[in-house]
N, C-alpha and C positions, 0 to 999 in steps of 0.2 A: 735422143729421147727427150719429151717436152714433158716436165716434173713441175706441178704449181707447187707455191711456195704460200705457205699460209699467211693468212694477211694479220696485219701489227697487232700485238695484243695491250689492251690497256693496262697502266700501270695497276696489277696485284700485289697486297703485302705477301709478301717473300715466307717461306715457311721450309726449313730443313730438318728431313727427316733424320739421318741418322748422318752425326759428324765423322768426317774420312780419318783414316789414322794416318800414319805413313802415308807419303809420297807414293804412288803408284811410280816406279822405275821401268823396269825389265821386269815383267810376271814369272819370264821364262829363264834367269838367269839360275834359280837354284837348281833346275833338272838339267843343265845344260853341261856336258863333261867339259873336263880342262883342257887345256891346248897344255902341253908341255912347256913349261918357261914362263907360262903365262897366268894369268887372273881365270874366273872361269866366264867373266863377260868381261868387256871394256865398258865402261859406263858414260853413255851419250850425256848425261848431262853433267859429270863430274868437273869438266872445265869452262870457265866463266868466262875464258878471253872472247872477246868481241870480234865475230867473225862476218868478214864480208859480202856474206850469203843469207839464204833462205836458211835461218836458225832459230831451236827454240832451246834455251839455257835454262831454264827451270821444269823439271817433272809436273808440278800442278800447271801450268799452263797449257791449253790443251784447245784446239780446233779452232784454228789460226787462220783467218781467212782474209785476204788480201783482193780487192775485186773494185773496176769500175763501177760505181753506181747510177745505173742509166734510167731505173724506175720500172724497169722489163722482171718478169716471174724468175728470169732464171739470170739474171744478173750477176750471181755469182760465178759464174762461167766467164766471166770478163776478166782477162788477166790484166793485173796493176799497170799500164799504159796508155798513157793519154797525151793529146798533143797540148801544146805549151799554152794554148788559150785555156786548157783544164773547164770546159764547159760541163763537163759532167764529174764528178769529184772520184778520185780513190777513197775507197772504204778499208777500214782495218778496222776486224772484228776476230773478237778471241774469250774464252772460257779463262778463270784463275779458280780452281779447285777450293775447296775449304769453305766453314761457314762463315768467314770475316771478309770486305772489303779493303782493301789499303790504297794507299795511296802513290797513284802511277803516272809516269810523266812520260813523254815520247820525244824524240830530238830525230832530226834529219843530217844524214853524213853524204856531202857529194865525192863521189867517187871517177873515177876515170874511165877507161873504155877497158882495165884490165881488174874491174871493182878492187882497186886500190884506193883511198882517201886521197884526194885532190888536196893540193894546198893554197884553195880558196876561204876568203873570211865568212861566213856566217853572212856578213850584210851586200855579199856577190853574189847570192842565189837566194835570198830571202828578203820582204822587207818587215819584218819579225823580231820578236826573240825567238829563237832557238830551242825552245822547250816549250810542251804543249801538256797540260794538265789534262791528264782525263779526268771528266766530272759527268762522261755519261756511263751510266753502269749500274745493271739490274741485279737483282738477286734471283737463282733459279726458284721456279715456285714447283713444290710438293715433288720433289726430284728424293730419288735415294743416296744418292751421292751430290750433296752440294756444292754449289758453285757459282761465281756473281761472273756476267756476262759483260761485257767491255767494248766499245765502239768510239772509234773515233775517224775525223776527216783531215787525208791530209789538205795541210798547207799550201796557200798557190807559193809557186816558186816560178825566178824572173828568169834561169838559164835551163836549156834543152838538156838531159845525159840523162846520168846513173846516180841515182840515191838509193842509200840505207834507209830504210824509215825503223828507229831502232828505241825500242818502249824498254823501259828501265823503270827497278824496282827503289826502294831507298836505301840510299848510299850511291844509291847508278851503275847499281848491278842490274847487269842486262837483262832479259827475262826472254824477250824475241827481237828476230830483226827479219826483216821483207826487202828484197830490192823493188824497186820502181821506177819506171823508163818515160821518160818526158822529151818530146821527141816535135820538133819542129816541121812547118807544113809550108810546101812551095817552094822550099828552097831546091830538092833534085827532085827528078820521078825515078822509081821504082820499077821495076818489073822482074816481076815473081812468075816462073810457071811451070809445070809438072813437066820432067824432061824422062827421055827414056837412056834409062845403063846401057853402054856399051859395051855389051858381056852375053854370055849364052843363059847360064840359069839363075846371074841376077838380075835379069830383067822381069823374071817370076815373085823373086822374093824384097825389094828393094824397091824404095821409093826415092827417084832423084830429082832435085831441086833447080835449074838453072833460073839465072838470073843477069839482069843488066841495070845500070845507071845509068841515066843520062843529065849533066850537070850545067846545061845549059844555060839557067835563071839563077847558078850564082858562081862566083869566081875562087875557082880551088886551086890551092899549089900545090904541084907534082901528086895529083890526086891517083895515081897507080901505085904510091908508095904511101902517102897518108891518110887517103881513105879507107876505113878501115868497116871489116863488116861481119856479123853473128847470124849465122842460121839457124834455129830452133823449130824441135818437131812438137807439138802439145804443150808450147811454156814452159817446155823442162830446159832447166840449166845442165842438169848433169851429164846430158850428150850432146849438148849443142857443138855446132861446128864452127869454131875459131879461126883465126890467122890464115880467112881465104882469099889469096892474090886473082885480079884481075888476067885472066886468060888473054884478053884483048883489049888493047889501047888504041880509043878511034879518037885520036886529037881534032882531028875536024869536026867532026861529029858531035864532040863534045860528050864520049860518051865509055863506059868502061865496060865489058862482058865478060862473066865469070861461067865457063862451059867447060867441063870437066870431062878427065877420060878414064881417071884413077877412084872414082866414087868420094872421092874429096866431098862431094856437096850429094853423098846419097846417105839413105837412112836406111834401116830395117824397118821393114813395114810394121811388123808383128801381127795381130792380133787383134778384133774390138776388143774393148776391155771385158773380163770377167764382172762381175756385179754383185749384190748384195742387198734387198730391202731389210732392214731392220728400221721402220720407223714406226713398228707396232711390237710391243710384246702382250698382245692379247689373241693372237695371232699367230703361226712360219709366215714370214714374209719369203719371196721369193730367195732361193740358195739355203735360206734356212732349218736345218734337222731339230734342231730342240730349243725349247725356251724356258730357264728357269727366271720367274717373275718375282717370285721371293724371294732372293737370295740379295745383296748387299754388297757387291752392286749387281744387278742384275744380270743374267750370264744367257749369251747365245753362242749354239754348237751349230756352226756353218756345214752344209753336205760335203762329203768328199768329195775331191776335186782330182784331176789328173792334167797329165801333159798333153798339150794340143798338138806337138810337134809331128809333122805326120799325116793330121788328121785332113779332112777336106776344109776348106773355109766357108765358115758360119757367117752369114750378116744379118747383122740387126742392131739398133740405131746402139750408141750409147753414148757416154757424155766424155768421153777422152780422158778418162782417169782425174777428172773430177767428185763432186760429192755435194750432195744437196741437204741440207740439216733440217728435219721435220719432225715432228710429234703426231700421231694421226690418233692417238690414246687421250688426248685433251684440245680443247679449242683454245686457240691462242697462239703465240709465237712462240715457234721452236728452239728460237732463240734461248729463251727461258725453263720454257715448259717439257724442251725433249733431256730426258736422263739420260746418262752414261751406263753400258753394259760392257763387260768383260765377254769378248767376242771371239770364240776359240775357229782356228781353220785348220783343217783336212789339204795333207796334199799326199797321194799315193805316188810310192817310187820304186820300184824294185828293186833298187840300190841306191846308197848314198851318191850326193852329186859332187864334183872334186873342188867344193870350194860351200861356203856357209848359204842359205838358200833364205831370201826374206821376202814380204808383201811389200809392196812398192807399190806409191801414187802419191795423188794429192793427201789422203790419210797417210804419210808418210813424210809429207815434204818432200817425197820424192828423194829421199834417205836412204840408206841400209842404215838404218836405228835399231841400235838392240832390242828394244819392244815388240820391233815386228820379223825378227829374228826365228825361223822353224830351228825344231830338233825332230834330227832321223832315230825312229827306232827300226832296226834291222826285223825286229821279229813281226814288228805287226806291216814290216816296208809302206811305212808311212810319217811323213810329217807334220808336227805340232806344231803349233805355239800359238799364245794370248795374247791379246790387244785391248786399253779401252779406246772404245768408240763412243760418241754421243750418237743418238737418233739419228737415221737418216738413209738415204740410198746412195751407196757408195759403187766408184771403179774402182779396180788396183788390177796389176797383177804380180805374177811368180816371177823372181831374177837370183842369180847366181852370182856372187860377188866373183869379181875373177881383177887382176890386176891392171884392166883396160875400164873394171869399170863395172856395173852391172849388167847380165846380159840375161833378156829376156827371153830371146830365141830358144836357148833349151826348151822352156816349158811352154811359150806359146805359138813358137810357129813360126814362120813371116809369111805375108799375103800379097800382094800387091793391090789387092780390092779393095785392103783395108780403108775404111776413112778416117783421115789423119789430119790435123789442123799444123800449118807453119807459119811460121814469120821471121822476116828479114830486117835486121838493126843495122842500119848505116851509122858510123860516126866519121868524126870528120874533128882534129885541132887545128882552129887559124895560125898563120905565123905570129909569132906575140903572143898568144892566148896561153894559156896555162889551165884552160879544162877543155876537156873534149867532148861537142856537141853531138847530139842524136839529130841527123839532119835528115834521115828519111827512114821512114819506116811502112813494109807492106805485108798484108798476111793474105794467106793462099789455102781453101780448102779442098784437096785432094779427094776424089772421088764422093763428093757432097754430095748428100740425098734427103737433103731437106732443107725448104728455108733458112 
């Protein structure tokens, strides 16, 4: 789906209408019963330690967006990856709740092919200092819930891998961190291509990936044992497929093929994503039953929704559980000018499901965060729960925490139609080396229907 993004708004003096009390946490943790033994929520942002993932450690920080900036409408669909020339810059953009500004600094952590911290110095992947002042940053204008708006570019960096890009408060208390993949060009080719399961009815539901290297143009040792490689469905980290060995070593050839017969390299299709316009409350935007526009912060009650599992498959374009931030209630950047509402969702079930059930996506981090955490009531067999959202048109959908992980299948299905974006992370450590390079990288769009 092609969503224009409003164009830049000039610098307005800042105006906040009514200052936020308390941290917005968990909306949902007071109705939510107790687990035996336990709290009646875990609190996502109670721990500070610095984790080396897609994390946000403070409550007021809010709509975190990590994205190539190529100058394109929808730009922000661009996941944090660029090749090593960095021609076109990573962006980091994010909301800090409250009527005050502070002051916030960002530092980059190079990590290895297992986002573990590398033990390289600062002036091996950088030629810099190591901390970056933010000095650009707006105040929301005529918003109900204030908030000053935060943008920054990363830093060129001289080695290909895996960094932290990791924004700290004062003292160097964390507040968020984003990975970001810098990934070297020419040294192997890629090839990425939609393969079919060999299986009877998952070849209905399942989406399988194969793939091959060929390492011709540059010299690898025992490259079936050190070449190492990540396959990821939609930029998500949290299913990606790790620790997958080479099926076939063509020494001549120069070349490695990873073709699988155990679904090693296959995905649940699912579902397009469900969706949501909220970038009007003058207005139901699309999914939406009710809008209270007075209230503080301002509140939308989303349609009841139900489980697609079962159902026939639906196509229609959408944006891979991404999210587009807009204001369509004022002229200007949304940036600034679109306010935060308290976003309540419907999900019907005729019985509770055997594990905790939350919205998942890019408004998520793609988490099970207690914010976006449902509660079943039995009597009305149906699930609750509250979210804020800023302005915008959003994916997500339904998953069920289970102990593999979150699992989307219960409530949306799997298709094979579905269109699904992947890519392929190659790394590779030289002998001698002590970081482990991104030395090829290829993305594959699966049943594509559009430009």
């Amino acid at each position: 789906m092609r969503l224009s993004l409003l164009p830049p708004l000039l610098l307005l003096a800042a105006t906040a209408c009514v200052p936020l009390g308390t941290p917005i946490t968990d909306p949902n943790a007071a109705r939510r019963p107790a687990t035996p033994g336990q709290q009646a929520a875990t609190e996502y942002y109670a721990d500070k330690t610095l984790r080396y993932q897609d994390y946000t450690y403070d409550p007021n920080v809010r709509t975190v967006q990590c994205y190539v900036a190529t100058g394109q409408p929808n730009e922000v669909f661009n996941p944090p990856v660029v090749p090593i020339t960095q021609e076109a810059p990573v962006m980091l953009e994010f909301d800090v709740l409250g009527g005050q500004g502070g002051r916030l600094t960002a530092k980059l952590v190079h990590c290895d092919v297992n986002w573990q911290p590398s033990v390289l110095t600062d002036l091996q992947f950088l030629d810099e200092i190591n901390e970056q002042l933010i000095t650009d940053y707006r105040a929301s204008v005529n918003t109900r819930v204030p908030y000053f708006h935060y943008r920054l570019r990363l830093p060129r960096v001289k080695l290909s891998g895996n960094y932290l890009w990791v924004v700290q408060g004062p003292g160097g208390t964390p507040l968020l961190s984003r990975r970001v993949l810098v990934y070297e060009q020419g040294g192997v080719e890629v090839f990425l291509k939609q393969g079919i399961p060999v299986a009877g009815q998952e070849r209905y539901t399942l989406q399988q990936l194969d793939f091959g290297i060929r390492y011709a143009g540059m010299q690898l040792v025992n490259p079936a044992q050190e070449v190492k490689v990540v396959l990821r469905q939609n930029f998500r980290w949290d299913n990606a497929k790790v620790n997958l060995r080479p099926t076939f070593v063509r020494d001549a050839e120069r070349r490695l093929d990873y073709q699988y017969f155990n679904f090693e390299n296959a995905f649940p299709a699912l579902s397009e994503f469900r969706f949501v316009d909220l970038r009007t409350f003058r207005s139901l935007g699309v999914g939406v039953a009710r809008l209270n526009p007075e209230a503080t912060p301002r509140q939308a009650e989303l349609q009841p929704e139900a489980t697609r599992l079962g159902q026939a498959y639906t196509q229609y374009d959408d944006i891979n559980g991404q999210r587009v931030i807009e204001s369509r209630d004022f002229v200007g950047n949304g940036n600034t000018t679109a306010d935060y509402l308290s976003v309540t969702f419907h999900l019907r079930a005729s019985e509770a499901a055997p594990g905790p059930v939350y919205v998942l996506g890019a408004l998520s981090d793609w988490q099970l965060k207690d914010e976006f955490r449902l509660t079943y009531d039995a009597a009305t067999q149906e699930y609750t729960g509250q979210a804020l959202l800023k302005q915008g048109y959003y994916n997500y959908y339904y998953a069920t925490q289970t102990p593999q992980g979150p699992n989307s299948v219960v409530w949306e299905g799997s298709y094979q139609e579905t269109e699904n974006q992947y890519d392929l992370l190659v790394y590779y450590r030289p002998p001698g080396s002590r970081a482990d390079l991104l030395i090829g990288y290829q993305r594959l769009d699966v049943n594509q229907r559009r430009p």
